[in-house]
C-alpha positions as CSV (number, residue, x, y, z in Angstrom):
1,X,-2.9,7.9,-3.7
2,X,-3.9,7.0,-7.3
3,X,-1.2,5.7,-9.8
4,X,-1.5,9.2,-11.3
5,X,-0.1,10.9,-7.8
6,X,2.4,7.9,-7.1
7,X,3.8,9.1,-10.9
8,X,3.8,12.1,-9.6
9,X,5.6,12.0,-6.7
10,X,8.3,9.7,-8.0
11,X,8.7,12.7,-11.1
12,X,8.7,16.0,-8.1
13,X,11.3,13.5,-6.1
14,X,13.4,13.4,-10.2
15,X,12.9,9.5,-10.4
16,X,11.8,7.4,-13.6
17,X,8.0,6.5,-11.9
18,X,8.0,3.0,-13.8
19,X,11.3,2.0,-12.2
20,X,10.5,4.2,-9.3
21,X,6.8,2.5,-8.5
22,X,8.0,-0.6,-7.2
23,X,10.0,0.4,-4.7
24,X,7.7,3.2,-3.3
25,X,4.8,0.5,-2.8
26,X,7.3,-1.7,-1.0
27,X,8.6,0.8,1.1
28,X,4.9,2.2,2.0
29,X,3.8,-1.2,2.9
30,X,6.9,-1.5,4.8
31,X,5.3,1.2,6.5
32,X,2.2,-0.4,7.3
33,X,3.0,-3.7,7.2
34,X,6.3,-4.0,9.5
35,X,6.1,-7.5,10.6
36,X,6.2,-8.4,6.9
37,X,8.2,-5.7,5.4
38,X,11.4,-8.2,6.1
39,X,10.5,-10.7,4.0
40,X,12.0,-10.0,0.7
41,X,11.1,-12.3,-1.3
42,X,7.5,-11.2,-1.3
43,X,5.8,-10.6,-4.5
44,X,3.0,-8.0,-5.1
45,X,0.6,-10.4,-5.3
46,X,1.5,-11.6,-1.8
47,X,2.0,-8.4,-0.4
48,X,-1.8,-7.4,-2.1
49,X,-3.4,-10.3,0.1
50,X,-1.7,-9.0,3.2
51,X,-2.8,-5.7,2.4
52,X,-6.8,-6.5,1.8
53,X,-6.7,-9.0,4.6
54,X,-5.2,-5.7,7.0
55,X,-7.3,-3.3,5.0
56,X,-10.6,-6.1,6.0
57,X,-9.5,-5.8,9.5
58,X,-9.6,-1.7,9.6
59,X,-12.9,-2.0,7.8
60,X,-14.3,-4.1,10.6
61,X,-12.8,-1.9,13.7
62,X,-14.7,1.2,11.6
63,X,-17.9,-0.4,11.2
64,X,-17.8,-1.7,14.6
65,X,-16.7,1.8,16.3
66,X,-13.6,0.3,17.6
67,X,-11.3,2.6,19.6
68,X,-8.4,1.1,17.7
69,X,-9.7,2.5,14.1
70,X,-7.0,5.0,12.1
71,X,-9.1,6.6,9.4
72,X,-5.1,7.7,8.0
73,X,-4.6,4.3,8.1
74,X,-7.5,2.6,6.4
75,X,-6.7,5.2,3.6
76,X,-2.9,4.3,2.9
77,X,-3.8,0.8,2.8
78,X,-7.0,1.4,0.5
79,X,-4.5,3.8,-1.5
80,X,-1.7,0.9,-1.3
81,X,-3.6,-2.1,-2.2
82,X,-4.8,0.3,-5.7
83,X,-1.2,1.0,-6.4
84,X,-0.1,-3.0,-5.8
85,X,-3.5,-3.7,-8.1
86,X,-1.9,-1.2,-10.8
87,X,1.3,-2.3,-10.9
88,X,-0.1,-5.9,-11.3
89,X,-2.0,-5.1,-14.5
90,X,0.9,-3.5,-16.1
């Protein structure tokens, strides 16, 4: 999901998208992070190296045909770690 659709969705759900963001990236990596989804205390830029070093992980099962690869799951984290990388930069 680009920025643009996380606004998006935060507007359809009637939520201000720049309060709104924050919380929807932590509750989607929550999602797909659930062993570190209680700590916190973790900032984005924390949470953005957990998410490339997962996201290098799926990358690997891919390339190596792994029975273990999620295609729906190396695209949330690709579409997570852009949204953490976003809402770094503003």
């Amino acid at each position: 999901m680009t920025t643009d659709h996380w606004d998006q969705l935060l507007q359809n759900a009637g939520l201000d998208a720049r309060e709104a963001r924050p919380i929807a990236i932590r509750a989607q990596f929550g999602k797909l992070c659930p062993s570190y989804a209680r700590n916190i205390d973790m900032t984005n830029e924390q949470m953005l190296t957990l998410v490339e070093a997962y996201l290098a992980t799926e990358r690997s099962l891919s390339e190596n045909g792994h029975w273990a690869y999620d295609l729906n799951r190396h695209l949330a984290l690709a579409e997570l770690r852009d949204a953490l990388k976003a809402e770094l930069v503003s």
